[in-house]
KEVEX-807667 format. One line per 3 residues: number of its first residue (from 1); their letters; for each residue x, y, z of C-alpha. Coordinates in pm, 1 decimal. Example, Ala and Ser with C-alpha at 12.3 -4.5 7.8 and 13.67 -1.06 7.14 Angstrom:
<atoms>
1	AS	1230.0 -450.0 780.0 ~ 1367.0 -106.0 714.0
</atoms>
This chain:
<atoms>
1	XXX	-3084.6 -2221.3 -1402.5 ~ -2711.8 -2155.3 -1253.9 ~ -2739.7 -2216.0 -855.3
4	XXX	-2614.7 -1933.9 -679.1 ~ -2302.7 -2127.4 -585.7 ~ -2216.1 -2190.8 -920.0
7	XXX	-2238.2 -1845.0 -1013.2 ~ -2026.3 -1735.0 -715.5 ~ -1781.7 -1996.5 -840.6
10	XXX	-1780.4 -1854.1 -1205.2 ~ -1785.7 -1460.7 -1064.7 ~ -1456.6 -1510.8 -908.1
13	XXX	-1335.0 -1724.9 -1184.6 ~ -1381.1 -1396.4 -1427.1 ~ -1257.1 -1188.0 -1140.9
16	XXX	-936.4 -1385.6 -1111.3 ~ -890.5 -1404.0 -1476.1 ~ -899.7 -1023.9 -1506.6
19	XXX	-636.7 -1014.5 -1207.3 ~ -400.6 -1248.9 -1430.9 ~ -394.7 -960.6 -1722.8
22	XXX	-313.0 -705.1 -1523.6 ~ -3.9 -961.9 -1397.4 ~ -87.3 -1061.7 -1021.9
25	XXX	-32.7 -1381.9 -948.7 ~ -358.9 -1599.2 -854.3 ~ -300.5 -1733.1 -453.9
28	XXX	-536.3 -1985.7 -350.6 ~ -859.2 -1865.6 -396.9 ~ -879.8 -1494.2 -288.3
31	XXX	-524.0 -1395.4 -261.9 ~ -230.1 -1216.7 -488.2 ~ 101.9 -1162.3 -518.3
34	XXX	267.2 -931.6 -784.4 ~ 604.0 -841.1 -817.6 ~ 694.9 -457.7 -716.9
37	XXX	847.4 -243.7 -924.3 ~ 1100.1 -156.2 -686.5 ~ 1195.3 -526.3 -660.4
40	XXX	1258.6 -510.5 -1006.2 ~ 1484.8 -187.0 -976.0 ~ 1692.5 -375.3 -638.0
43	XXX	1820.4 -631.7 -861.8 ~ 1885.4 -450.2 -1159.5 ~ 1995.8 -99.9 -1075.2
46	XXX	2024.9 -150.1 -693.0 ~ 1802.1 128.6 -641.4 ~ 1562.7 104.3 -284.3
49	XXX	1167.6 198.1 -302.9 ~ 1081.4 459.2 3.5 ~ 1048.9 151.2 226.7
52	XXX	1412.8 107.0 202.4 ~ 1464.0 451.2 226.9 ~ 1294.7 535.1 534.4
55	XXX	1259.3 206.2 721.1 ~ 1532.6 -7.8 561.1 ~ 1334.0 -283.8 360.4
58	XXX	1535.7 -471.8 103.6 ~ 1277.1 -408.8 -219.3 ~ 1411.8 -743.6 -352.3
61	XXX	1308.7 -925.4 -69.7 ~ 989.5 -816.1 -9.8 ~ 669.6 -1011.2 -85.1
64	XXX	425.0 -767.2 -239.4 ~ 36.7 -926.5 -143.9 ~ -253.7 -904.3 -67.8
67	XXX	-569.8 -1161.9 95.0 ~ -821.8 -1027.0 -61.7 ~ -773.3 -962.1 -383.8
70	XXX	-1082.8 -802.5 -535.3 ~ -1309.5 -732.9 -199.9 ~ -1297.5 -374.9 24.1
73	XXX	-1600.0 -174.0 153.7 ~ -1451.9 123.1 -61.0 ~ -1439.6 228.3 -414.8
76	XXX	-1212.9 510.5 -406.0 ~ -1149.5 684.7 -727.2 ~ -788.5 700.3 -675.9
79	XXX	-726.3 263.3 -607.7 ~ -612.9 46.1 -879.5 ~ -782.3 -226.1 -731.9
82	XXX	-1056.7 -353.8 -1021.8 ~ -1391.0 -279.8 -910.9 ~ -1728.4 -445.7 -1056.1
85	XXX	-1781.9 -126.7 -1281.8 ~ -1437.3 -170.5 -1445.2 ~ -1517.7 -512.5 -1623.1
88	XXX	-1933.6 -501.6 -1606.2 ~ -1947.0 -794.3 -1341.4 ~ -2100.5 -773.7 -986.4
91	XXX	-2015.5 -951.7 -690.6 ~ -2085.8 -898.2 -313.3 ~ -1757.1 -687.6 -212.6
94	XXX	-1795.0 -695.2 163.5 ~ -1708.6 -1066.0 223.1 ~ -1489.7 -1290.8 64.1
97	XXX	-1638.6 -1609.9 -78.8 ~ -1433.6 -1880.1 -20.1 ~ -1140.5 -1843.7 275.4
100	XXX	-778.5 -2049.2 241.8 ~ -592.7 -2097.1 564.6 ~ -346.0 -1912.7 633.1
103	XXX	-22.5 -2150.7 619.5 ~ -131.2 -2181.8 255.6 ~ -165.4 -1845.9 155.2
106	XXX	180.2 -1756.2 311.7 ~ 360.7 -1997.0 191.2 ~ 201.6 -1961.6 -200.6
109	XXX	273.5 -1618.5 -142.3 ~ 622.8 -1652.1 -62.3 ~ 657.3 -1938.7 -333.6
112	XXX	502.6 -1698.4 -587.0 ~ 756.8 -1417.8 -514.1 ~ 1046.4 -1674.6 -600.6
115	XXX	939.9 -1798.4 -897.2 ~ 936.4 -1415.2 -998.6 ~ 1274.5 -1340.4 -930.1
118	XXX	1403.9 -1691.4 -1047.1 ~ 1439.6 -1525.9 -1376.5 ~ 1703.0 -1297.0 -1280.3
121	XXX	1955.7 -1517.0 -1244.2 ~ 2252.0 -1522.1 -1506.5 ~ 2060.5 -1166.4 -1600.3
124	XXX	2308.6 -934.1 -1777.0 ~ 2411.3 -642.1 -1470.3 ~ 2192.2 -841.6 -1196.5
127	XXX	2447.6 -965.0 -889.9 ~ 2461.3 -1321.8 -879.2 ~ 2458.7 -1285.6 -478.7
130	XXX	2184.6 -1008.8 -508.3 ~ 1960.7 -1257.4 -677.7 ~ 2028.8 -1546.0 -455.7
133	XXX	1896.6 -1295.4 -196.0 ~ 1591.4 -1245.7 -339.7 ~ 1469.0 -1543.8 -350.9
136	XXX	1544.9 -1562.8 61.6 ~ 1243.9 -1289.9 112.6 ~ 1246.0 -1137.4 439.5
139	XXX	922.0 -860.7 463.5 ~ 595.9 -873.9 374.6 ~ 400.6 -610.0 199.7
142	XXX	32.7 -702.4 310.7 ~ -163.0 -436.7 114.9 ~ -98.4 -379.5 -320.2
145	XXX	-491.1 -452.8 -342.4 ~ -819.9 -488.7 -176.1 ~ -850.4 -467.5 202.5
148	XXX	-699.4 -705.5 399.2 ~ -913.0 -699.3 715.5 ~ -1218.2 -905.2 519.0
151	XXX	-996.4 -1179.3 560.0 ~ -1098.7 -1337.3 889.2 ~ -795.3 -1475.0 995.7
154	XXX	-540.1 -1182.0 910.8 ~ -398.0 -1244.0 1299.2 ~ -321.1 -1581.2 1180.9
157	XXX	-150.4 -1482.5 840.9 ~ 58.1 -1244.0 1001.4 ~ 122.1 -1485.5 1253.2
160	XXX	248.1 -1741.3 1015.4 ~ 494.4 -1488.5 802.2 ~ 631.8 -1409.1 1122.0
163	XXX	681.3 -1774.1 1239.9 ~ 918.1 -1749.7 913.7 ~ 1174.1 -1494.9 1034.4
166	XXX	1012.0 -1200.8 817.7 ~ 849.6 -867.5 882.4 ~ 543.2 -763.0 811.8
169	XXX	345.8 -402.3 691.1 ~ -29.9 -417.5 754.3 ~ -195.6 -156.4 480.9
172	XXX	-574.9 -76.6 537.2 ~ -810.8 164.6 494.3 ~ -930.7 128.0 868.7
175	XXX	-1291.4 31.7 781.5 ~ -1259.8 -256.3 1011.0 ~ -1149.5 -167.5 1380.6
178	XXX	-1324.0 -481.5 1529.6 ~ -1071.2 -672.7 1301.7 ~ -723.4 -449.3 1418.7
181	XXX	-871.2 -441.4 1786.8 ~ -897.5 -853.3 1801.6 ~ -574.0 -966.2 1598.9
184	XXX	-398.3 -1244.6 1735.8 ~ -67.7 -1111.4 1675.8 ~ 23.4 -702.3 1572.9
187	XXX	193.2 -645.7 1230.6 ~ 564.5 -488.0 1283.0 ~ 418.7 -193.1 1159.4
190	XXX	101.1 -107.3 1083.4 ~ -70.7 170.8 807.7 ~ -415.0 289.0 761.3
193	XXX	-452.7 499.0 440.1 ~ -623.5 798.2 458.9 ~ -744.9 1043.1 213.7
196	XXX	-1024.2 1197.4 358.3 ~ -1024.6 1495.1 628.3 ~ -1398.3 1506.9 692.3
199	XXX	-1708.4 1310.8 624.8 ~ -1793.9 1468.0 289.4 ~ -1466.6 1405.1 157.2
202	XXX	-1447.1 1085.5 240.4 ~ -1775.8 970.9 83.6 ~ -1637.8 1183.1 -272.1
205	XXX	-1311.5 1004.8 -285.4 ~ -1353.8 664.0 -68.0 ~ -1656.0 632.4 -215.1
208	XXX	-1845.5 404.7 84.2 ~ -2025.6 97.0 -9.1 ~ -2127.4 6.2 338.8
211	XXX	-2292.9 209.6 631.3 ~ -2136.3 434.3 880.5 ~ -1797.2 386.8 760.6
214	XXX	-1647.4 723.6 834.0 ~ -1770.9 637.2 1199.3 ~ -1555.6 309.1 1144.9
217	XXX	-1269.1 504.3 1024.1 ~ -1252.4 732.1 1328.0 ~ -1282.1 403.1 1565.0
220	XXX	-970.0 302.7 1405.7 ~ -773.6 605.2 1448.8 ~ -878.9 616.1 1821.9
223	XXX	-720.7 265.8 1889.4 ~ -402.3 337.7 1700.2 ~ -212.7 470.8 2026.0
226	XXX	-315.6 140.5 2185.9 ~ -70.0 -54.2 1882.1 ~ 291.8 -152.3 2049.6
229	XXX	418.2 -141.9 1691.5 ~ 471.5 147.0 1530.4 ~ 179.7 330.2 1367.0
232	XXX	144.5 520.0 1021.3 ~ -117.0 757.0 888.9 ~ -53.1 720.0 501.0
235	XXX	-220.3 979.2 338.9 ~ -262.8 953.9 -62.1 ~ -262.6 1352.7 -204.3
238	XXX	-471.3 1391.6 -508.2 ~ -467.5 1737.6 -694.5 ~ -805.9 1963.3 -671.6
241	XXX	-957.1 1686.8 -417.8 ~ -749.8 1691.9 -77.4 ~ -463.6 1919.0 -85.1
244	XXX	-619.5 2277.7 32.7 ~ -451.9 2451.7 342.9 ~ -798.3 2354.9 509.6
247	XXX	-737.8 2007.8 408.8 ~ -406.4 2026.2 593.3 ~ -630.7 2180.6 915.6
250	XXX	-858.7 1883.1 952.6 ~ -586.8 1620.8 877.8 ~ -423.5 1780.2 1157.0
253	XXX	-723.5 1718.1 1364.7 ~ -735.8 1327.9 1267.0 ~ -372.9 1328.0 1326.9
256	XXX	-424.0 1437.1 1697.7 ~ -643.9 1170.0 1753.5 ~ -478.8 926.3 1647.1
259	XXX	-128.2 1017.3 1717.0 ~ 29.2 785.5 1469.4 ~ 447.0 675.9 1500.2
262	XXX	450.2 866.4 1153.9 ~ 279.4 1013.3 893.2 ~ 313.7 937.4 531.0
265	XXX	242.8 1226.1 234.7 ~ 248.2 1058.2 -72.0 ~ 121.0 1168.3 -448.3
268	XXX	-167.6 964.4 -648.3 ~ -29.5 759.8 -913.8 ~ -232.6 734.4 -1234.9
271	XXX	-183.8 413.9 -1320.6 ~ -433.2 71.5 -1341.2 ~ -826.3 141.4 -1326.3
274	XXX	-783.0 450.5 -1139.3 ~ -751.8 610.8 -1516.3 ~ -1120.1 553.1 -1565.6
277	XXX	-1189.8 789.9 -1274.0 ~ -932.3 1070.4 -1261.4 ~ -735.0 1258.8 -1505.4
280	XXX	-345.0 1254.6 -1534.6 ~ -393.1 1627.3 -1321.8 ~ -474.2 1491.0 -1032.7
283	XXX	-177.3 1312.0 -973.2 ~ 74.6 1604.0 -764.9 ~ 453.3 1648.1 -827.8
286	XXX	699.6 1569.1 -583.2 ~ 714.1 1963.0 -502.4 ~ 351.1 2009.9 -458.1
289	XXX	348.1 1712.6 -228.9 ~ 636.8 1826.2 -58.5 ~ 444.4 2148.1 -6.7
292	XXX	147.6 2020.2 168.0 ~ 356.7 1824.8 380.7 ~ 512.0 2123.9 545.7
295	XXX	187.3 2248.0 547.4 ~ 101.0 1953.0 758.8 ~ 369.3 1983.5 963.6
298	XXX	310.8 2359.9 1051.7 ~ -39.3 2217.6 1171.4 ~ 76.5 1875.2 1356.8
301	XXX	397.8 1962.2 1519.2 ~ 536.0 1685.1 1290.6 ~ 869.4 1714.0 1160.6
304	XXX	962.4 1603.1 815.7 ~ 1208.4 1328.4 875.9 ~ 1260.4 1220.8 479.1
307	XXX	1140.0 1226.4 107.6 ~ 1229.2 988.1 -209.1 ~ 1185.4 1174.5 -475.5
310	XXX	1120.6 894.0 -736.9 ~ 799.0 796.3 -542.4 ~ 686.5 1134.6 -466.4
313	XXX	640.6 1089.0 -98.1 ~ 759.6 1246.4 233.4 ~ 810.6 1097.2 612.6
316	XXX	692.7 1311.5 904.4 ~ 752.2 1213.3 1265.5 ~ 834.4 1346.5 1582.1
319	XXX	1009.8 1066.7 1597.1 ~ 1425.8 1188.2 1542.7 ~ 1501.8 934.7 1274.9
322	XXX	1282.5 665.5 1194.3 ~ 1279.9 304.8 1309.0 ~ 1552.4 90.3 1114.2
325	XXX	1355.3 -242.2 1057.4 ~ 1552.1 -403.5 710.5 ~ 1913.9 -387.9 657.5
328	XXX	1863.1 -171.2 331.6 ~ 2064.3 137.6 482.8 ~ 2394.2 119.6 488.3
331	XXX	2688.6 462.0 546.5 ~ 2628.9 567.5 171.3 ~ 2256.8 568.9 160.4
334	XXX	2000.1 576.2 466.1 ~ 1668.2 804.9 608.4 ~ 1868.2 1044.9 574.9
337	XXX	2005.9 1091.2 217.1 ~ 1950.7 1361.6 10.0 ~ 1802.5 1249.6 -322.0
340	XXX	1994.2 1306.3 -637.2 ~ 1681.2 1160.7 -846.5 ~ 1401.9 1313.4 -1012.0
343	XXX	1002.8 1237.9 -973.9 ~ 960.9 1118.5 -1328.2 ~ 1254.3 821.5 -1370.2
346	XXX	1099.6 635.2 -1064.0 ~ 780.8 514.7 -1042.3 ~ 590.0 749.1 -1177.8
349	XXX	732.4 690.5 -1508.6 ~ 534.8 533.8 -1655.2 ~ 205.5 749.4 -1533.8
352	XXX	361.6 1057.3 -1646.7 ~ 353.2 912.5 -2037.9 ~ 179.7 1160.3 -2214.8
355	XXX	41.1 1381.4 -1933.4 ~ -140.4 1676.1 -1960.6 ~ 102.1 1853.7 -1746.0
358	XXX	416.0 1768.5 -1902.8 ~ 729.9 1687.1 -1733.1 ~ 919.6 1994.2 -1690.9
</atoms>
């Protein structure tokens, strides 16, 4: 009989091997790294995700990752993250197994993000100089899966990215406010998702696998003003779930509370395991997200600052233009550019393939 141990050992062995299909790279024992689309779209086409737009991040530079890779006390039907239903195998989500220090995961991470761009050098229409660039990374994405505050020493990890000359975004779902209340050192800018506007909602589409964790949620959103880096509500809109003008009324409410440096509207994508839970029509056009966010604005006092079309999302702030925190922007193309794109060539491309909806 298999100690229980062994069987941890040869859960997140499965676990991780699942993780390599869906192309994240395997750091340490609980952490990933996987190369953004938009880093992918820097170097070839020169083209910015809404990071660059609205805060300036260099997409090719940016280390896309996450320390805890298949863990969060959520299962929300809109996450790409795999969950134990996805591939039939259970493990204890709330607490990661086996924890690497934090020197090692950031510099795997960083090491993992260079050996994915390495292969764009002598690449037919990719900027010799633009490449060389990439593989001097300067921001760190701290979110693309799981939730990063079950990693004990996130203070640390943050900590050591910044001890490297690069920025960092914090992404969570603010289950943890013990966590974001004790870190050693703040992110540069911090997010905490949210798709709920009350309770019942929250337990539909966040799908709780611990206690009390809408309680947990609003802790977090009371602390926020106490953050000396900026703050950011990111809310995730998913059609027929959280888009309603009431929706907009209690978001307003949460947004009072926790009176956040800026506010985030973006659409669900329908991409990774989140297809075995929702339908292509749940995942908004630009317009209908656009919408709701001057909804939201009407109701917050918020004004919108920016969109990007090609990742269906809008910035609100009362805030007059945003923080610049990358050298992205430059005369030609900045916060405030008007976008010539459409919402179907981004990255919802490949999402839209075939949806019920069409295109038009």
């Amino acid at each position: 009989m298999e100690s229980k141990s062994t069987f941890r050992i040869d859960t997140l062995s499965v676990i991780m091997k699942e993780l390599e299909k869906e192309k994240y790279h395997i750091v340490g024992s609980h952490s990933v790294y996987k190369k953004c689309h938009w880093t992918h779209e820097a170097l070839t086409s020169g083209r910015y995700c809404y990071k660059g737009k609205f805060y300036g991040i260099e997409s090719h530079r940016c280390v896309q990752m996450s320390p805890s890779a298949a863990w969060c006390w959520f299962r929300c039907i809109h996450c790409w993250r795999l969950e134990p239903e996805d591939i039939g195998v259970e493990w204890d989500e709330t607490k990661i197994p086996i924890e690497d220090d934090p020197e090692i995961i950031a510099e795997k991470s960083i090491e993992e993000h260079m050996r994915a761009v390495s292969g764009y050098f002598g690449r037919e229409g990719v900027p010799k100089e633009k490449a060389k660039e990439a593989t001097m990374p300067k921001h760190v994405a701290i979110s693309l899966t799981g939730e990063p505050t079950l990693y004990n020493r996130l203070g640390e990890l943050i900590s050591e990215y910044h001890k490297r000359g690069m920025t960092t975004f914090l992404v969570t779902s603010g289950v943890r406010p013990d966590v974001l209340a004790s870190l050693e050192e703040e992110p540069t800018q911090l997010f905490v998702s949210l798709q709920a506007p009350n309770e019942k909602k929250h337990k539909i589409i966040n799908r709780p696998i611990v206690a009390n964790s809408w309680n947990l949620v609003m802790k977090t959103l009371k602390i926020l003003p106490s953050f000396s880096s900026p703050t950011v509500i990111r809310m995730t809109m998913i059609k027929g779930f959280n888009m309603s003008e009431e929706d907009a009324r209690e978001f307003a409410k949460l947004i009072e509370l926790s009176q956040p440096t800026y506010i985030e509207v973006k659409a669900y994508m329908h991409v990774g395991p989140s297809t075995y839970r929702l339908t292509k029509d749940a995942m908004p056009r630009h317009s209908e997200v656009r919408e709701f966010a001057k909804i939201l604005s009407n109701y917050t006092g918020y004004k919108i600052l920016s969109e990007h079309v090609p990742s269906r999302i809008v910035l609100l702030s009362k805030l007059d233009r945003p923080i610049q925190i990358g050298n992205a922007w430059s005369e030609k193309w900045n916060w405030s550019t008007k976008d010539v794109e459409d919402d179907i060539s981004g990255e919802y491309k490949e999402a839209e393939q075939d949806c019920s909806e069409g295109v038009s």
